[in-house]
Structure formats: structure tokens, C-alpha cells
N, C-alpha and C positions, 0 to 999 in steps of 0.2 A: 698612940699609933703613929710609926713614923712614916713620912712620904719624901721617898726621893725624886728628882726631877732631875732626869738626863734632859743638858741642852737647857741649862737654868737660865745662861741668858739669852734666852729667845725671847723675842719682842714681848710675844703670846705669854710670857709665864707673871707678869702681873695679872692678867685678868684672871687665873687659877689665884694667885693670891688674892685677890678682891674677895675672890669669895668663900675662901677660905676665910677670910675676917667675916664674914657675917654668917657662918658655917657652925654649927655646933657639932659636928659630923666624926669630934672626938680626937683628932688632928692631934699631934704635941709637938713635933718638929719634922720644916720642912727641911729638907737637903739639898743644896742644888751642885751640877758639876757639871762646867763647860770647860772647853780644850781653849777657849778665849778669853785673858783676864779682862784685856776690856769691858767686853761686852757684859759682860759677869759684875764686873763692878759699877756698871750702871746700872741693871737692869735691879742689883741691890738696892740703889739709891733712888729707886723709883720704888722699891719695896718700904721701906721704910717711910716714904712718905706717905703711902697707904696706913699702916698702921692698923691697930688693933689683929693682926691675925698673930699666927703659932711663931714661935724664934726660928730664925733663919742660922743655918747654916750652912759653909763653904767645903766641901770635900776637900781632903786631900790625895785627888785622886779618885778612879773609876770605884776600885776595891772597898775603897773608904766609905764612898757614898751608900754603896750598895748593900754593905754590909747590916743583916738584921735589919733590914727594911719589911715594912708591911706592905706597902705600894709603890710602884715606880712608875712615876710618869714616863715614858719618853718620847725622847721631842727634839731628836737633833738633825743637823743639816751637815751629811758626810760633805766635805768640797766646800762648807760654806755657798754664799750666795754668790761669791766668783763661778761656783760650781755648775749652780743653775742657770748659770749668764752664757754660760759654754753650752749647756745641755742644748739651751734655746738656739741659740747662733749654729750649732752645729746642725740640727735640725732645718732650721730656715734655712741655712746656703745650700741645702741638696730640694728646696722645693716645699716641702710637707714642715709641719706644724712641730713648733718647738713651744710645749708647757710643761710645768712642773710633773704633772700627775698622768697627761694624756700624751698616746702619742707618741713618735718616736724619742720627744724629752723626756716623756716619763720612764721609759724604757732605758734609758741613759744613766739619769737618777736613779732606777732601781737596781743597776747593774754597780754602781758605786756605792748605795748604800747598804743591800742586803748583807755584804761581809760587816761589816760594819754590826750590824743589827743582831748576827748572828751571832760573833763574839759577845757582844752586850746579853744578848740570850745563855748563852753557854756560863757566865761570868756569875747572875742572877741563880741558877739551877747549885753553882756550887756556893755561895754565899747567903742567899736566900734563899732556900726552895720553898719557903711558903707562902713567899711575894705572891702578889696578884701585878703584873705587867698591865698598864693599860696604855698604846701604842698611839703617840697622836702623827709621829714620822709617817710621810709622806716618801712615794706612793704608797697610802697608809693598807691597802688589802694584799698587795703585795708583797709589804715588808711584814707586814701579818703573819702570814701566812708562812713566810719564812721560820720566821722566829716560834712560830706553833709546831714546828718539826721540834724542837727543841724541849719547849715548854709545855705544849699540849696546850690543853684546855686552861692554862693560867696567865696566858696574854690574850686580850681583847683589843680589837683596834675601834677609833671612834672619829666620826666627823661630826662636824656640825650643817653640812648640807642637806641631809635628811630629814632632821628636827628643823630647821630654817622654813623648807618647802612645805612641812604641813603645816606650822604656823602659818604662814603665810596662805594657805589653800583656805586655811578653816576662819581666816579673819575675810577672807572674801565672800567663802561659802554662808557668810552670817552665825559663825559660830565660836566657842569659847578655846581656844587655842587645846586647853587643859580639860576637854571633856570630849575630846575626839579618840577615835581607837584606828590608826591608819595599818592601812597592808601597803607593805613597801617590798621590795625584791630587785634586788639585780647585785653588782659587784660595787667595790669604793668608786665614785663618780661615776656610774652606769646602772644607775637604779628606775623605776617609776612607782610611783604613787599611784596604788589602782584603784584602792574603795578609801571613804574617809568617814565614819559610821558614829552618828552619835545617837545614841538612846534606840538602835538597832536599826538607824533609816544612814542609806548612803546617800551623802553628800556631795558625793564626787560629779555624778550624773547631772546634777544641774546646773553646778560649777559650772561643767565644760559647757552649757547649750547656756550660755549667758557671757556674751564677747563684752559687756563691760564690767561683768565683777572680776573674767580674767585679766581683762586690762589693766586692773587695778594694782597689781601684783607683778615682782619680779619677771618670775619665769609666765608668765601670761604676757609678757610685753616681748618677751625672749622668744617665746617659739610661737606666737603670733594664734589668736583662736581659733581660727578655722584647719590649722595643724593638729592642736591638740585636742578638737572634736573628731578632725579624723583619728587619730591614736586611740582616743579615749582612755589616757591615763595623762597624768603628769610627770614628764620626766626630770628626772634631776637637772640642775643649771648646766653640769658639766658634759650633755648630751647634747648640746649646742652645736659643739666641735665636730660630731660626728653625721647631725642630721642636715648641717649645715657649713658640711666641710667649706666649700668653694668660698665662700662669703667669712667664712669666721677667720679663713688662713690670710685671705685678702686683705682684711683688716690690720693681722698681725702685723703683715709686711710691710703694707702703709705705714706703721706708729712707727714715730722719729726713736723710740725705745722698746727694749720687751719689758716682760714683767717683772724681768731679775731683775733689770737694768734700771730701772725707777726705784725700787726697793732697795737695792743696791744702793743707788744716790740717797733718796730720801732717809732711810733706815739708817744710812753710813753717814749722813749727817746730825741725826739724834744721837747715834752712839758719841759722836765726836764732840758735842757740841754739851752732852749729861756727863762727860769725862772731864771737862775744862771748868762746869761748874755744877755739882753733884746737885746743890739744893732745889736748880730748877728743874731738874730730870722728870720728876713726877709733870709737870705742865709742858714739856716739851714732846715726853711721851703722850700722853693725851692727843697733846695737836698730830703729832705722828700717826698715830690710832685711826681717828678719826680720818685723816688723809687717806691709808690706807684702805679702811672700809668703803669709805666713797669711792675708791678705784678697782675695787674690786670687779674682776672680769671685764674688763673697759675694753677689751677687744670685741668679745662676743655682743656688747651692748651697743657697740660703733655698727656690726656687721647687721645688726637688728635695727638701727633707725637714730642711735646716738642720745636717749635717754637719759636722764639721769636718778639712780638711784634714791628713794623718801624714805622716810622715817620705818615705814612698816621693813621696806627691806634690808635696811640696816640692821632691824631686831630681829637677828636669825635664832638659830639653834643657841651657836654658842658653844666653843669645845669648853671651856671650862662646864658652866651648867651641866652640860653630857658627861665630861669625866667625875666629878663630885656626886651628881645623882648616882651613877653607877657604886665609884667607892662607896657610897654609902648603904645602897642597895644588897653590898656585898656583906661590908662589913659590921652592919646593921641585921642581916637575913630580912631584907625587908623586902618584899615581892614586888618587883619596879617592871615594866614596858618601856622599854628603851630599842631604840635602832641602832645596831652594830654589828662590827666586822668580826664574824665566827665562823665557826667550821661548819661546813655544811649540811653533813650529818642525813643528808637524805634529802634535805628540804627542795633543792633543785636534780631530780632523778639523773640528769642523764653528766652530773659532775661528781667528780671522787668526794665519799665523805669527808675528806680533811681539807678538801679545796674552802678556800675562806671567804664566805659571801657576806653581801651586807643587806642585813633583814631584821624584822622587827623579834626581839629576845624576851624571854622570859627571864629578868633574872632576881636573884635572892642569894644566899651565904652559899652556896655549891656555883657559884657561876651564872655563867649566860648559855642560854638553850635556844634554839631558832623556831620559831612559833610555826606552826601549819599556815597554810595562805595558798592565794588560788594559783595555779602553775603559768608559769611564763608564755605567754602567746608565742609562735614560728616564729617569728621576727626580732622578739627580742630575745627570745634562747639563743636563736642565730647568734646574734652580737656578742652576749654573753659567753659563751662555748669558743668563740674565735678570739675574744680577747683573753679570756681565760687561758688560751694555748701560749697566749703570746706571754705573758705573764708568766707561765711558770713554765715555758725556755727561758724567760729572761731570769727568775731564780735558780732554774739548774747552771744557768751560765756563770752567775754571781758565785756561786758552792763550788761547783766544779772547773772552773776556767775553762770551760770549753765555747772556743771560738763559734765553731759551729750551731750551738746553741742559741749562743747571741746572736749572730747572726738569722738564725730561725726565731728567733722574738721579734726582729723590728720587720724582716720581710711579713709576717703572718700579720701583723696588725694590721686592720683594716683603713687606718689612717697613713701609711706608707704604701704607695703604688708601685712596687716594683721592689725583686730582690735587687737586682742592682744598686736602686737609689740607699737600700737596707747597708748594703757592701760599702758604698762610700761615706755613709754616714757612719759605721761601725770606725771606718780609718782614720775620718776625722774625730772620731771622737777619742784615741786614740786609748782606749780600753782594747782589754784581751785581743 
């Protein structure tokens, strides 16, 4: 079984190989192909320091890689991390919030990457047509979604935020990570955790009426418990931004950097530094890794009281884990529960069946199917339905250059106050 990896040298693609080496999942060769040889040639020499997984090889070219593949990972960053340094700064100087995935940055990002993602789709369908695509590009429901025009039902998008929060719920709730059944619903980074159900008793409901087992966790330190007893769900980390705009933007602005710009520096000096002496790359990587996880969301965590991330929240989901249970789910026919980004298909009524949600799947050798689950409260359909619009203006605008479009994606999001501010953040970002 071969597995390609668009965007082979991204940070992230050692930890798919990790576990690819301790993998029996049938694997025979990876493929990777980046538009960067740098990167690519470190990201190598931190491969082969791992060891024991499938032989690597280097595409020559998109065509090459893709060619009679079984799986494609993908996983690239159109603009590079220059790219996302811009999304953000263009954002912040008109006032409102500049992130990768949220926001008039994510909107930025999807406007750059969706052609992108599309051709990679269209490329897959004449070289591969019985690849299975599984989508780790960011904003990943929206480049989903894209590229499912394409492919249909044969690209799935995956995070590891969803499987992170119920680990993380069911180690507070007193329970076994691996023997919980959660109902999740909403879109990529706009989801909540509503029941969390082990041996047919929800777990969820005591969770919330006990402010120190949520303290003890992540997102219980994030949106504070007398928040989330009012909700009465858990929402994803990336809800922070929305339920607490004033505070999370304030943060942003404060930090002497964004998140590109750290990543940027930091990331840009493992690559430079695994280039100059390949052998250490494997333990430079590492310290990089771990730098990185420990910074995760440090704005949202500044705007919350300045915390610092433990052990437990370190060990989230995990895209690799997510993407190889799946592959293997699939290519095993093995009946797996899994949370991921699918077509809708009914599950939320009042969105188009091919609109692409992220909810918990049935999946086995035919795919991923979206399980039944209880429907959306007012408040969060609201959310849902208004980002949703905004989102797929921002892909009709990627497909079809239409100005207008774009512009009706960043005015509609409910994290942009104003078409205006929409208007000059469009110029500066100096797309369509």
C-alpha cells in the first residue's frame, strides 16, 4: 500500500512517520513531495533517524508522487509561513483577529489555498482515482470541502482538536480515554462536545457541575467553569476567539510576535540549523516539537489568566493517530469511530448536504458516514450557519475570482465588525 504525503517536509510529517514504524497497517512506501528542497531534506534526516518504518521516497514532481497511490496525505502550506505572517499582520492592522484557521486570517488562508487544493484534487481524480485523500491543510473544513466538489466522498479532512478535548474531558470525568462514545458536532474549530457516555451513563453533566475536575484540563481553564456550566457543553479550544473575542484579540496584539512569526523564527531555525548538520536533526527536531506544543494557543491562554500548558494537555488527539486509525479503518474494513470532516448529508438539517461538517463517523472499507447525534441548540446553529456562509463565499471566491465573493466572506464572519473593515483588509491583502 503506497502513501503519498503532499507537503512531506512539514514539521508534522515525522510524527505520521513514528508511527508508521510501530504501524503494521500494511504501509510499503512513503512518498513525500514539497515545493521546498530544504525543508524536504531535513525533514528526511529526521526520518531516518526515526528508523524502523516503510522506505522513503522523494517525488519527482506532483505527477510522480501521486501517481497509483492508495493514500494521500495532504498537508501543505500554499504562501508558506511567510504566508501566514501576512494573513495575520493584514488582519491585525485593520483591528480584528489574525489566525491561521479563524477569522478574517483564516479567510485569507483559504482564499490562497483552496486553488491550490483544487488542482491537487483535480490531479488525484486523473492519476489516482481510487486514492482515498485524507486532508490535514488548514483551514482544514474548508479546503475540505473544496476539494469534495471534486472527489466526493474520497477526501476526508482530520484534526486533532476533537479527539484532544475528549481525552482530555474523559481523564477529568474519571474515566478511560478509550471507553468513552462522545457526541461532537459543529464545523473545523467550531464544534462542542455535548454527551460523553461510557457504559450508557453521560459523563458530561457532572464534568460541568465540578469546577475543579474542569480546572484540571485545558479547555476548563480556557473558558473558565461557571461558562461552561452555563453552555452545558464543551467547546472546542478554537471557540475561545469567538466567545471571547475582546480579550483573546487584546492578547494578540499585546504579543511582541504572532503565531507565524514565532514559528516562522523558531521552525526557520531547525530547518537551518538540520541543514548545516543533518545527524542532529532528529534531537533538534524534538526540542522544536516540544517548543512548539508548549506554545500552543498562548494568545488564548494569556487572555484566560496566563497558564501554562501539563502533561495531560500536551497528550491530545494527535493528527498522525487520527490519520493512520482512519487509513487503516478504511483499508482494513475495519468499523472504527472516529471525528472528522464529512459531508453533511443531512446530519445538520438546515445546511446543504455536501456542506462539510466535523462530527463523529462511522467509518469501515466504503468510507466515513456522519453518525446521528442530538441537533444543535439556537445559538450554536446560529454560529454554525453564519460561519458556514462565510466560508463557502470564501471558496466560491477561491474557484471563481470573484471579488465580490470575497469580499462577502470576510464582511459575514462574525469576527469582522464591519464591511468596510472587510474592504480594506481584502486590499491589503492584496488577493482578487
Amino acid at each position: 500500500m503506497r502513501l503519498c504525503i503532499l507537503g512531506g517536509g512539514g514539521f508534522r510529517v515525522p510524527l505520521v512517520y513514528a508511527a508508521l514504524a510501530g504501524d503494521d497497517g500494511g504501509v510499503t512506501e512513503v512518498t513525500l513531495h514539497d515545493t521546498d528542497a530544504v525543508r524536504l531534506r531535513a525533514v528526511r534526516a529526521v526520518l531516518a533517524g526515526i528508523g524502523g518504518g516503510p522506505p522513503v521516497r522523494v517525488a519527482d514532481g506532483l505527477d510522480d508522487a501521486l501517481r497509483d497511490a492508495d493514500f494521500v496525505f495532504c498537508a501543505i502550506r500554499a504562501g508558506g509561513t511567510a504566508g501566514r505572517v501576512h494573513d495575520e499582520r493584514t488582519a491585525l492592522a485593520e483591528g480584528v483577529l489574525g489566525q491561521e484557521t479563524v477569522g478574517a486570517g483564516g479567510l485569507l488562508y483559504g482564499l490562497r489555498t483552496v486553488p491550490v487544493a483544487r488542482d491537487i484534487a483535480q490531479r488525484v481524480r486523473t492519476l489516482a482515482p481510487r486514492a482515498w485523500v485524507v486532508n490535514f491543510t488548514n483551514p482544514a473544513g474548508m479546503v475540505t470541502e473544496a476539494m469534495a466538489d471534486v472527489l466526493g466522498e474520497r477526501v476526508i479532512g482530520i484534526c486533532d482538536s476533537p479527539v484532544g478535548l475528549v481525552r482530555r474531558a474523559a481523564r477529568a470525568a474519571g474515566a478511560d480515554p478509550d471507553a468513552v462514545e462522545p457526541d461532537y458536532l459543529g464545523l473545523n474549530h467550531l464544534g462542542w462536545l455535548r454527551s460523553l457516555t461510557r457504559d450508557g451513563h453521560d459523563l458530561l453533566p457532572g464534568l460541568l457541575a465540578d469546577p475543579r475536575a474542569l480546572n484540571s484540563f485545558e479547555e476548563g481553564r480556557l473558558f473558565g467553569a461557571e461558562w461552561l456550566a452555563t453552555l452545558g457543553a464543551l467547546p472546542n479550544e478554537y471557540l475561545h476567539y469567538y466567545y471571547f473575542r475582546r480579550e483573546t484579540l487584546a492578547a494578540v496584539r499585546a504579543a511582541a510576535e504572532t503565531r507565524g512569526e514565532f514559528l516562522a523564527r523558531r521552525q526557520g531555525a531547525f530547518f537551518d540549523r538540520a541543514a548545516r548538520d543533518p545527524k542532529a536533526a532528529p534531537a533538534l527536531w524534538e526540542a522544536a516539537r516540544r517548543e512548539r506544543e508548549e506554545t500552543y494557543l498562548a494568545d488564548a491562554r494569556a487572555a484566560s489568566g496566563g497558564w501554562r500548558r501539563d502533561a495531560h494537555d500536551l497528550d491530545g488527539g494527535g493528527y498522525d493517530r487520527v490519520a493512520l486509525a482512519l487509513m487503516r479503518a478504511i483499508a482494513d474494513d475495519r468499523r472504527t469511530r472516529l471525528i472528522l470532516n464529512v459531508r453533511n448529508a443531512g446530519t445538520v438539517p438546515a445546511l446543504p448536504p455536501d456542506a462539510v461538517i466535523e462530527t463523529v463517523c462511522a467509518v469501515d472499507g466504503s468510507g466515513a458516514r456522519p453518525l446521528p447525534g442530538a441537533p444543535l441548540g439556537p445559538a450554536e446553529l446560529g454560529l454554525v450557519l453564519q460561519v458556514k456562509a462565510s466560508e463557502q463565499a470564501a471558496v466560491e471566491a477561491a474557484t471563481s475570482g470573484s471579488r465580490r465573493a470575497a469580499l462577502r466572506a470576510l464582511a459575514l464572519h462574525p469576527l469582522v465588525d464591519s464591511p468596510a473593515v472587510a474592504e480594506r483588509v481584502l486590499v491589503r491583502s492584496h488577493q482578487l
